[in-house]
C-alpha positions as CSV (number, residue, x, y, z in Angstrom):
1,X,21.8,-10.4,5.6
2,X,22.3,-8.5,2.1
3,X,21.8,-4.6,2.0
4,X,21.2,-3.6,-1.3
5,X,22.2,0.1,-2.7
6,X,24.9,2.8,-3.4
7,X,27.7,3.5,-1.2
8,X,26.9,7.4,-1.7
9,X,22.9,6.8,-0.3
10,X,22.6,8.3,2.8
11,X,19.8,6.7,3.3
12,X,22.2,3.2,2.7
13,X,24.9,4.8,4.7
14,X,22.7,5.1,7.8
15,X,20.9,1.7,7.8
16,X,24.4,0.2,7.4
17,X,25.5,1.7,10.5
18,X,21.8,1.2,12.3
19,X,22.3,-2.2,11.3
20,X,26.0,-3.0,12.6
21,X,25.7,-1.4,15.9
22,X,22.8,-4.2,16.6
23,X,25.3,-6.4,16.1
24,X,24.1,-7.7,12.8
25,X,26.3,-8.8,10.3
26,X,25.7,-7.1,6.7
27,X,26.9,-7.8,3.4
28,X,26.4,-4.9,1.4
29,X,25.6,-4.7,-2.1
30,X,26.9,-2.0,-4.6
31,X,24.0,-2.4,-7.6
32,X,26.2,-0.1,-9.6
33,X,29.5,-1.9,-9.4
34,X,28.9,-5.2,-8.8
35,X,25.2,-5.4,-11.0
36,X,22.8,-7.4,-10.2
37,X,21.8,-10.2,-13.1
38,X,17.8,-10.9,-14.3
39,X,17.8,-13.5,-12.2
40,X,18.8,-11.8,-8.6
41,X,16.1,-9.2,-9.6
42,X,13.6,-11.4,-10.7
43,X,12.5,-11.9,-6.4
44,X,13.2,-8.1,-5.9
45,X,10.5,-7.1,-8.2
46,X,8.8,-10.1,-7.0
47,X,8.5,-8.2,-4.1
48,X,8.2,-5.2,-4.4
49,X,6.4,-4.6,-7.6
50,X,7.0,-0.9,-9.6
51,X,7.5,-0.1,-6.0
52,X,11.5,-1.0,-6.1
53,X,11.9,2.2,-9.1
54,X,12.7,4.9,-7.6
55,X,10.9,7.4,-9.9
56,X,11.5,10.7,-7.8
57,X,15.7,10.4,-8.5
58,X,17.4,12.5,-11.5
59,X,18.4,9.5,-12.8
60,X,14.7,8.5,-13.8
61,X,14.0,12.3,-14.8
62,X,16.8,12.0,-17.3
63,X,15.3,8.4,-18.5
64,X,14.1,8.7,-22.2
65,X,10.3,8.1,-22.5
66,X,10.9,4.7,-23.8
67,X,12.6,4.0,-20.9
68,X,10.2,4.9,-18.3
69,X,7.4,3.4,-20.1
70,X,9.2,0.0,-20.0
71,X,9.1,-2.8,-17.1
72,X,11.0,-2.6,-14.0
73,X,13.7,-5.0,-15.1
74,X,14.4,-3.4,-18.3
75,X,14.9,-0.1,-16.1
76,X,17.1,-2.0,-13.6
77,X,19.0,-3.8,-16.2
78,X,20.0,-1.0,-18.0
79,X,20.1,1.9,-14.8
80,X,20.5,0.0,-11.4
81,X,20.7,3.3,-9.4
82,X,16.8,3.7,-10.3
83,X,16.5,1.1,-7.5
84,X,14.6,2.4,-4.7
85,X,17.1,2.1,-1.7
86,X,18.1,0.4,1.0
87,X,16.5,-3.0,-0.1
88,X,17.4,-5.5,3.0
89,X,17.1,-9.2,2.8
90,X,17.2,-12.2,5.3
91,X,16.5,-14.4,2.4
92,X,12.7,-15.1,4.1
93,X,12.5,-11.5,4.4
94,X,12.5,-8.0,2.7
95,X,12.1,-4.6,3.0
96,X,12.5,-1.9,1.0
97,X,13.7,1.9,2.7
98,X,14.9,2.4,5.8
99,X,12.0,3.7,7.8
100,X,10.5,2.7,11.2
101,X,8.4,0.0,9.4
102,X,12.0,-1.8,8.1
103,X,13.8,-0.2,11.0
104,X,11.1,-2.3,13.5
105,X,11.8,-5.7,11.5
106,X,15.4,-5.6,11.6
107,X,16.5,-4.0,15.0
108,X,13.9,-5.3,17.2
């Protein structure tokens, strides 16, 4: 299983350790560090649409208008902590946050 996000998310921070103490084993993901190419988006955004930009963060506040006006995978190319987070995989599965929707597919 692959959690996707920031090491400083405390949203990430808590599914991580939601996740581990069920026992599951995580690989985690740092999209700022280790960046993630076209391709490994391309199912992301598959997914989850416009959905995966996070467009209440600073990060897309201080996006120039061009910026904001273009498609998610220019955005995520360019600015991968725009990502919505945590995105979890299975590789059949996927969510996107960590709420009780994603918390009820992964820990039950």
């Amino acid at each position: 299983m692959i959690l996707y996000g920031l090491p400083t998310c405390t949203t990430c921070k808590r599914a991580l350790k939601d996740l581990e103490a069920a026992g599951l084993k995580i690989t985690f993901r740092d999209i700022r560090a280790d960046r993630l190419t076209e391709a490994e988006w391309a199912p992301l955004i598959a997914e989850f649409g416009d959905n995966i930009i996070d467009r209440t963060s600073q990060t897309y506040r201080n996006l120039n208008a061009w910026m904001r006006e273009s498609e998610a995978e220019a955005q995520l190319l360019d600015q991968p902590a725009l990502m919505a987070r945590p995105i979890l995989t299975d590789g059949a599965r996927y969510t996107l946050g960590w709420d009780d929707a994603a918390q009820a597919v992964w820990l039950s």
